[in-house]
N, C-alpha and C positions, 0 to 999 in steps of 0.2 A: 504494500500500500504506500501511497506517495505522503510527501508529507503534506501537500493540501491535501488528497483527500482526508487523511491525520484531524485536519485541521476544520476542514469541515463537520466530520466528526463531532467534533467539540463543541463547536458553534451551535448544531442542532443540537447534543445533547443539553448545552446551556438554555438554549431557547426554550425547549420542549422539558423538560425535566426541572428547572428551577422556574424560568419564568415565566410559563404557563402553567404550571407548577401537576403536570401529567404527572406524578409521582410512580404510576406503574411502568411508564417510559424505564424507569430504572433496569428493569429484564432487558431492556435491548442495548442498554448503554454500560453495562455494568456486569462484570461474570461473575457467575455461580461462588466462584470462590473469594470476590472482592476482599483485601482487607483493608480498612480506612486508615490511614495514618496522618492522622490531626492535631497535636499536642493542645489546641484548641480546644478539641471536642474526645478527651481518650475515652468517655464510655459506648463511643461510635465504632462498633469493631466488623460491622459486615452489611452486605447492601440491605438489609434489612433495616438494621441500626439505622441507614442512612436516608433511609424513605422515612421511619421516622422522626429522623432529626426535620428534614422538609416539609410536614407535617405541622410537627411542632413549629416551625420557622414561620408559615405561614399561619397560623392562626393571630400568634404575638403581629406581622407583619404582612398582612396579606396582600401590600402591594408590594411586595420583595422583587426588583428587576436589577437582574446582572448585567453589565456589561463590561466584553470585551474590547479594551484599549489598544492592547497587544498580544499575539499570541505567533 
């Protein structure tokens, strides 16, 4: 895979997974065996954890929008 498509990648999983906040998008962006390394967030340990950390993120901030400056 090239590094745009990489990069592409990324961009929809940002789009679709945080800021439309598809939280089940996570299966197609995320493998089976995810593990999160966050020192931010250490009780986040697998893409479960993770879907509901975004969960949680969005209730406290339901207009949670990311963006990409650089990548």
């Amino acid at each position: 895979m090239s590094t745009e498509e990489n990069k592409a990648i990324i961009r929809r999983m940002t789009e679709e997974f945080y800021n439309q906040g598809n939280i089940e998008s996570a299966e197609q962006f995320f493998a089976d065996i995810y593990v999160h390394h966050d020192p931010a967030s250490p009780h986040v340990r697998d893409r479960d954890g993770l879907k509901q950390m975004l969960r949680a993120f969005l209730v406290g901030c339901p207009d949670l929008h990311i963006t990409i400056d650089q990548l």
